[in-house]
KOLLO-810439 format. One line per field, with one value per residue (C-alpha): residue number from 1; residue in one letter; x, y, z. Coordinates in steps of 0.001 Angstrom, whole numbers, plus 524288, in hexadecimal, padded with zeros to 5 digits. Example, Ala and Ser with C-alpha at 12.3 -4.5 7.8 and 13.67 -1.06 7.14 Angstrom:
<rs>
n	1/2
res	A/S
xx	8300C/83566
yy	7EE6C/7FBDC
zz	81E78/81BE4
</rs>
This chain:
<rs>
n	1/2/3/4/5/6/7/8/9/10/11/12/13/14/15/16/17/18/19/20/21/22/23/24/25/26/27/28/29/30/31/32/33/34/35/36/37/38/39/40/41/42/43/44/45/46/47/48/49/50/51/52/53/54/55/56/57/58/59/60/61/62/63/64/65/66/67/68/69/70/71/72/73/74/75/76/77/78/79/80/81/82/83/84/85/86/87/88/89/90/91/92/93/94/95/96/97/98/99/100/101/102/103/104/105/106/107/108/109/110/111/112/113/114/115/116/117/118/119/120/121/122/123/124/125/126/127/128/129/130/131/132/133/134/135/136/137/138/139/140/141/142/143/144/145/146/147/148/149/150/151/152/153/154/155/156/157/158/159/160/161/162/163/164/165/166/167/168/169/170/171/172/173/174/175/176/177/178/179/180/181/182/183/184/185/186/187/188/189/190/191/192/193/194/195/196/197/198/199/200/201/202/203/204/205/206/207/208/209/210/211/212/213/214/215/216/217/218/219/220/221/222/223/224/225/226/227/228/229/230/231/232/233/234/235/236/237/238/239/240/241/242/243/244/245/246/247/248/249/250/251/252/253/254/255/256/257/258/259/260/261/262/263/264/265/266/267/268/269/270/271/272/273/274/275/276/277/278/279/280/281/282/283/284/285/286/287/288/289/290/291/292/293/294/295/296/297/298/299/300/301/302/303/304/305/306/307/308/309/310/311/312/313/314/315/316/317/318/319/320/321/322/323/324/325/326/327/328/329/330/331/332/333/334/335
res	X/X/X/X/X/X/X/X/X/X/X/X/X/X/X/X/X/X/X/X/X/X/X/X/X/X/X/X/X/X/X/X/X/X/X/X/X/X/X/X/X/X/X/X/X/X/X/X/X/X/X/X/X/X/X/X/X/X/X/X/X/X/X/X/X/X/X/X/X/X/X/X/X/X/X/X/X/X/X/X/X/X/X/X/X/X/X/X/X/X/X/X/X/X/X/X/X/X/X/X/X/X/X/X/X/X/X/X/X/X/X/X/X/X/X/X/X/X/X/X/X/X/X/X/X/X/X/X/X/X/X/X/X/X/X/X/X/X/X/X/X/X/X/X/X/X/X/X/X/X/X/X/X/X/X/X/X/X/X/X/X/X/X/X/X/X/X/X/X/X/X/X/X/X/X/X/X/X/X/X/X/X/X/X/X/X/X/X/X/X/X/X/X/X/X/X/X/X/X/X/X/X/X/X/X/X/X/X/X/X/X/X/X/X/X/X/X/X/X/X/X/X/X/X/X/X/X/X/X/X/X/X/X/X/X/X/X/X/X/X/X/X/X/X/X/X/X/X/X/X/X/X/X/X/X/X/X/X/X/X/X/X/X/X/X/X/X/X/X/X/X/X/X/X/X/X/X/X/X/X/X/X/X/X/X/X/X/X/X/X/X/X/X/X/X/X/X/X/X/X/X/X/X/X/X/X/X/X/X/X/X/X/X/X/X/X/X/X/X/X/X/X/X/X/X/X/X/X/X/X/X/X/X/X/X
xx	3FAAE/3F259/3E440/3DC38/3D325/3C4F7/3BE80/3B0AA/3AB4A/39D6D/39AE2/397AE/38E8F/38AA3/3940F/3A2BF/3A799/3A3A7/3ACE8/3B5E5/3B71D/3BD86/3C934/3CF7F/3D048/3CFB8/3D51D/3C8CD/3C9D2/3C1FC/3C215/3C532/3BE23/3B348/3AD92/3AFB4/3BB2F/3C2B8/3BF4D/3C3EF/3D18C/3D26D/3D174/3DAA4/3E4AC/3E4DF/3DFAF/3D6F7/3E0C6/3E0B0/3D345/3CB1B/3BF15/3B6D8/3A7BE/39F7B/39217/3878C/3887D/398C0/39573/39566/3A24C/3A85C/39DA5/397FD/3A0CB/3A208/3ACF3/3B481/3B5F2/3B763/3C4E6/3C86E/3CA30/3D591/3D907/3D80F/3CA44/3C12F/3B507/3AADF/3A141/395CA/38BDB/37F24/37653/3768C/38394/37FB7/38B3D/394BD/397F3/39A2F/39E1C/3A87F/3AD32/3AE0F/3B4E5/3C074/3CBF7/3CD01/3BDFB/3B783/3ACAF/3A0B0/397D2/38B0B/381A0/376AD/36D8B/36F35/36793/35C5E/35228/3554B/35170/3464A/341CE/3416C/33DCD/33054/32E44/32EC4/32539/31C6F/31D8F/31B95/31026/309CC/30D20/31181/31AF7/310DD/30A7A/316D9/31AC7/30D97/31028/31D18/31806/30BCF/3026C/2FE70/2FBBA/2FB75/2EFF8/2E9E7/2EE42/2F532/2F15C/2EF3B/2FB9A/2FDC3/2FDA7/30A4B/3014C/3000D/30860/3122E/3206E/32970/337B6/34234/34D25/34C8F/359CA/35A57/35400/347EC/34702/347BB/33CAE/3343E/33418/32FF7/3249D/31F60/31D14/314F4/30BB5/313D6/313B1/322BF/3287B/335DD/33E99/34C27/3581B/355EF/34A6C/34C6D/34CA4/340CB/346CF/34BFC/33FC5/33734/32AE2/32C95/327F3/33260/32D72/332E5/33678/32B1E/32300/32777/32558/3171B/312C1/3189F/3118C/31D4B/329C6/33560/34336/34CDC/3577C/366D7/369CD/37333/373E7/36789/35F2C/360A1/35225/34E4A/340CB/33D4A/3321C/3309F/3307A/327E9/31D50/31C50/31861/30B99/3058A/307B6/3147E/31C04/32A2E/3336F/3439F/34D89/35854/35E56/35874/35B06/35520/34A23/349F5/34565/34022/338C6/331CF/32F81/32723/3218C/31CE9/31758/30F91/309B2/31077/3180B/3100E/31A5E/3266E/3302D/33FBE/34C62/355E4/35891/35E8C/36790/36665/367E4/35FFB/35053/34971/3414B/33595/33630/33794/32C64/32376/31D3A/318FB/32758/32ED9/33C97/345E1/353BE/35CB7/35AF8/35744/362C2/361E9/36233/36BBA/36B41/36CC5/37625/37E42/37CC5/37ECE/38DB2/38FDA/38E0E/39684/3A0A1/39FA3/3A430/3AEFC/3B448/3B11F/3B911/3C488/3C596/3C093/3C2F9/3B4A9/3A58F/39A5B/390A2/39668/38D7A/38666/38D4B/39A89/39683/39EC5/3AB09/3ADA1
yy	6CBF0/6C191/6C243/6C554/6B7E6/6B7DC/6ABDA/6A6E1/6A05E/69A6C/695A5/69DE8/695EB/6A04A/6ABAA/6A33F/6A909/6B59C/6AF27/6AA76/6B8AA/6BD8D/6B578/6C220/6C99A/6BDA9/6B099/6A7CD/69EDB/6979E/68E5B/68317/680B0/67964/67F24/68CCB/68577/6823F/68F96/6974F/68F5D/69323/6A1CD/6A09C/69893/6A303/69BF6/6A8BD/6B199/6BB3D/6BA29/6C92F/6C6A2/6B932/6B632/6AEAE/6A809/6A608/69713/6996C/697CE/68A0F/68A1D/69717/6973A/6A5C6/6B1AE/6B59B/6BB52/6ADD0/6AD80/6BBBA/6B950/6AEFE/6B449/6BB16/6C875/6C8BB/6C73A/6D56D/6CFDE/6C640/6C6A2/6C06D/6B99A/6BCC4/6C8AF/6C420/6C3AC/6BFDC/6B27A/6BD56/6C65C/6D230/6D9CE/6CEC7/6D1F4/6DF99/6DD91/6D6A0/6DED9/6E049/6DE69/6D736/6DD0C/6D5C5/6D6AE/6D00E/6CD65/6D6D4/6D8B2/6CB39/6C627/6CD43/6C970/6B9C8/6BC2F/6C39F/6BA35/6AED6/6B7B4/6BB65/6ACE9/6A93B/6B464/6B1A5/6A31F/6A408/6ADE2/6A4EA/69919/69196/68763/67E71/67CD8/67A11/67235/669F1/6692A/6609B/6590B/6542A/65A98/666E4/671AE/66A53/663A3/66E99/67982/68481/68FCE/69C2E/6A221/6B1A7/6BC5E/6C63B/6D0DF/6D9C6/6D477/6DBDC/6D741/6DCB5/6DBFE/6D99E/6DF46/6E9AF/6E685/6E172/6D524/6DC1D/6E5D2/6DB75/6D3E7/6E08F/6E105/6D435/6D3BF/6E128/6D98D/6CFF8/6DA9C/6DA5F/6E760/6E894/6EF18/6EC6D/6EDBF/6F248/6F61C/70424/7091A/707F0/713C3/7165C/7104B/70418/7019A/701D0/704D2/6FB32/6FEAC/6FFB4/6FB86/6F940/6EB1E/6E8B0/6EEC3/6E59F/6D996/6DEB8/6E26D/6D9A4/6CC5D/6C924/6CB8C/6C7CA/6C699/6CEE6/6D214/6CF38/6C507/6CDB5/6CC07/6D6D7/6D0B0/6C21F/6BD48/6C9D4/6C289/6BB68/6B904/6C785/6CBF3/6BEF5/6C402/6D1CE/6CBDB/6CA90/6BD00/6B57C/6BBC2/6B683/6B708/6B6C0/6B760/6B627/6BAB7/6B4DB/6A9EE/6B0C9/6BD1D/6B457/6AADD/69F7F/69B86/6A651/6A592/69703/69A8B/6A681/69BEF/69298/69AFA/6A2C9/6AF94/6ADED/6A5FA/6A248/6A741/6A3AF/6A27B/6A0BF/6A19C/69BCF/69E9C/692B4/68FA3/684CD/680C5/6858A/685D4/678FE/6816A/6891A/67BB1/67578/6813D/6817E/68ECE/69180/69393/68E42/6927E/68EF0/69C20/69C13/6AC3E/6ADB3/69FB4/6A366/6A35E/6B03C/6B5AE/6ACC4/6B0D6/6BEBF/6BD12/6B674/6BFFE/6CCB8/6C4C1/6C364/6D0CD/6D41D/6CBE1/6D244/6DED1/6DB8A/6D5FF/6E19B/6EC1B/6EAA5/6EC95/6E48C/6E8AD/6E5A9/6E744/6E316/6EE76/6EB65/6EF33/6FB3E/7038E/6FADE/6F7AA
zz	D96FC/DA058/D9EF1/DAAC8/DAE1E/DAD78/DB50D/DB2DF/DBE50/DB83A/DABDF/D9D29/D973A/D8C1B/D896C/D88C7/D7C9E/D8450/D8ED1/D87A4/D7F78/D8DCE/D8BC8/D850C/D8FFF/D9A65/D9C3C/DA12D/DACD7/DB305/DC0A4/DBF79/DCED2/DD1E9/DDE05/DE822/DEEF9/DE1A5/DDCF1/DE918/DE97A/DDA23/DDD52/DE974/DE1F2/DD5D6/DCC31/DC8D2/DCB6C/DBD79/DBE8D/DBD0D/DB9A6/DBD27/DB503/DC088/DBDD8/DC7BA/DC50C/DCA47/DD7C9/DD68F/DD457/DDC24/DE6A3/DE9E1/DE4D5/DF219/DFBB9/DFD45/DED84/DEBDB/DF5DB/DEE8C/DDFAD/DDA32/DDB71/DCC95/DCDF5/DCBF4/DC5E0/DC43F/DBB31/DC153/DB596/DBBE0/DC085/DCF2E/DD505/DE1BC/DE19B/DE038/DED32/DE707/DF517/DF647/DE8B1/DECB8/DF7B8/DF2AD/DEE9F/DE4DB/DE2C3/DD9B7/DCF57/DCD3E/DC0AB/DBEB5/DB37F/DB550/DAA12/DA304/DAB2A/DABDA/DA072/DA309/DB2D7/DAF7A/DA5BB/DB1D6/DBA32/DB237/DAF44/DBEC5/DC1E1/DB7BA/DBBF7/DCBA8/DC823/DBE20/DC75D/DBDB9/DC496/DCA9C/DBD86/DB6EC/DC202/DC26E/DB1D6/DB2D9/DBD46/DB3D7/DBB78/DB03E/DB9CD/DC60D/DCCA3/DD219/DC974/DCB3E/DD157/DC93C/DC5CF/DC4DB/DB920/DB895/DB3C1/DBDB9/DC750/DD05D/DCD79/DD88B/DD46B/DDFE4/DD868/DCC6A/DC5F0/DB847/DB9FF/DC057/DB6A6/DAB6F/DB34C/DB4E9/DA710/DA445/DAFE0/DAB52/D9EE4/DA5ED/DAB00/DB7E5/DBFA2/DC416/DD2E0/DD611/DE218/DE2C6/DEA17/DE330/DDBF4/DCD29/DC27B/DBC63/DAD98/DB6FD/DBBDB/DB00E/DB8E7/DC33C/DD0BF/DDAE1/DE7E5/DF490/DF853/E0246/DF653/DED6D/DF65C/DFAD6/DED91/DE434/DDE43/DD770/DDE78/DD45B/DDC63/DD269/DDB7B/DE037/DE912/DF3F2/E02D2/E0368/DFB53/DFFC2/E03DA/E0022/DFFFD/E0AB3/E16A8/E171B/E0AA5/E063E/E1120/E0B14/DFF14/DF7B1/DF951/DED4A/DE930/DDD90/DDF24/DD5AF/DD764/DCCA3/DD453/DDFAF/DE6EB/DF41B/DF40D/DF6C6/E0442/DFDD9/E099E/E0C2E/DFD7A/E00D3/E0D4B/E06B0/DF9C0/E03B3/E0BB0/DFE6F/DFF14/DF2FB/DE876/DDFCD/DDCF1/DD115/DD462/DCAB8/DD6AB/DE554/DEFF6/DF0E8/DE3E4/DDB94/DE878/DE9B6/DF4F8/DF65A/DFADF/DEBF5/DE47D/DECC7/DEA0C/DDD23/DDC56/DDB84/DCDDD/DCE3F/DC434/DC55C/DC30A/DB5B0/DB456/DAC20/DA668/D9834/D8E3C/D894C/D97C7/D9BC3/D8EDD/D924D/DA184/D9CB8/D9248/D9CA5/DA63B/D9CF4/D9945/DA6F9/DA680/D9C0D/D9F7A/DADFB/DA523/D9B40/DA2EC/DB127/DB4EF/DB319/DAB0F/DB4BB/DC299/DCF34/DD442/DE079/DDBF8/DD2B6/DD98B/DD9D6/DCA9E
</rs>
């Protein structure tokens, strides 16, 4: 009897005997492209065709380009899954993959990832309030704390921390502020159970901007919440906000947070993701009261082991069982 295919688009740098162990229910391909154009022809010339299930990393756009409608067309009719290896999904357009007929099921990572993020996310806020870069800054340039000092930095005792976001990540990073004396409000589509909350104040969004002296970015990147923060929301701030954002680069306008830096309104802010990243806006590198940290909240072994492990897990579970551990929340009612 022929083995259904499972393709990995990405690399597994950690879990490949985990991988590998898939070959008894799967035979493993994978592209032998080098670009979108190479990769589309492959799909339309059936050279995927078997194919049920495929394992995509974030890093796999380089190669495919964006999982979006054009791709989506292009695959096999084999094709009902992808396991995406990551918590955001936001490469992958999940309506498209509904659409298609029949459609495609999308899983993500969701919980992996949530200590690791937290952990960067804590060490930027306790960095942009502390105001630590233009010391460390003036350090490797020979010049100790700089030639006319720092100014004062700021204590997380005390502090509001407003959390755009309550999911998993947010929740983790309650936690770990609430250990730093922080006092914790959070924003959300939906208010959160009492248990899910843990005591954190929900608030409404203008709240949360007017009220907050830590606002710490915790949320999807979807076509409602790009530049989710901007002019507006910057101006209904406190003066001398610290923001913080470890999830997508553009539910910020960079260019807005530039202006709102420059002028004072925002006094620092720490960031582990871009809008048009690998690129950063030139007005973030230039400013030194800015923390630059380049997408490494999951950059740990242990997380990245787990984060392939749990993605393999839903390959297998797609090969054996017809159906994904951790479906998007956007198809809940199609699995």
């Amino acid at each position: 009897m022929t083995k259904p295919k499972a393709l990995l688009l990405g690399d597994i740098d950690h879990a490949k005997d985990t991988w590998q162990s898939l070959s008894d229910v799967a035979d493993l391909v994978c592209p032998q492209s080098t670009n979108r154009k190479e990769f589309l022809d492959e799909c339309r010339n059936g050279k995927y065709d078997g194919v049920v299930v495929a394992y995509r990393t974030f890093q796999s756009a380089a190669l495919t380009g964006l999982f979006d409608e054009e791709l989506v067309k292009a695959l096999p009719k084999s094709i009902r899954f992808v396991a995406h290896n990551g918590a955001g999904y936001d490469q992958v357009d999940v309506h498209a993959c509904s659409a298609r007929d029949p459609p495609i099921l999308v899983s993500n990572v969701p919980t992996a990832v949530d200590d690791a993020t937290a952990d960067v996310n804590m060490f930027l806020i306790l960095g942009a309030l502390r105001g630590f870069n233009t010391s460390m800054l003036a350090l490797r340039n020979g010049d100790w704390r700089g030639k006319s000092g720092p100014p004062l930095g700021h204590d997380p005792e005390g502090k509001v921390l407003g959390i755009l976001g309550m999911g998993g990540i947010g929740r983790n990073l309650k936690k770990k502020a609430e250990a730093f004396g922080m006092q914790v409000q959070y924003f959300n589509r939906s208010k959160l159970s009492d248990e899910l909350a843990g005591g954190a104040k929900y608030v409404s969004f203008d709240e949360l901007l007017a009220t907050s002296d830590v606002l710490s970015l915790n949320l999807p990147l979807n076509k409602n919440t790009r530049h989710i923060i901007s002019t507006k929301e910057f101006d209904k701030m406190k003066k001398d906000i610290v923001i913080v954002n470890t999830a997508r680069g553009a539910v910020i306008d960079e260019d807005a947070l530039v202006k709102a830096l420059d002028k004072g309104q925002v006094l620092s802010c720490g960031l582990d993701v871009y809008e048009e990243e690998p690129k950063i806006h030139p007005g973030l590198v230039a400013n030194p009261h800015v923390m630059l940290v380049p997408h490494m909240g999951t950059w740990t072994v242990e997380t990245q082991t787990a984060m392939e492990k749990w993605c393999i897990a839903n390959v297998r579970s797609a090969l054996e069982r017809g159906k994904l551990n951790s479906p998007v929340p956007e198809q809940k009612d199609i699995q």
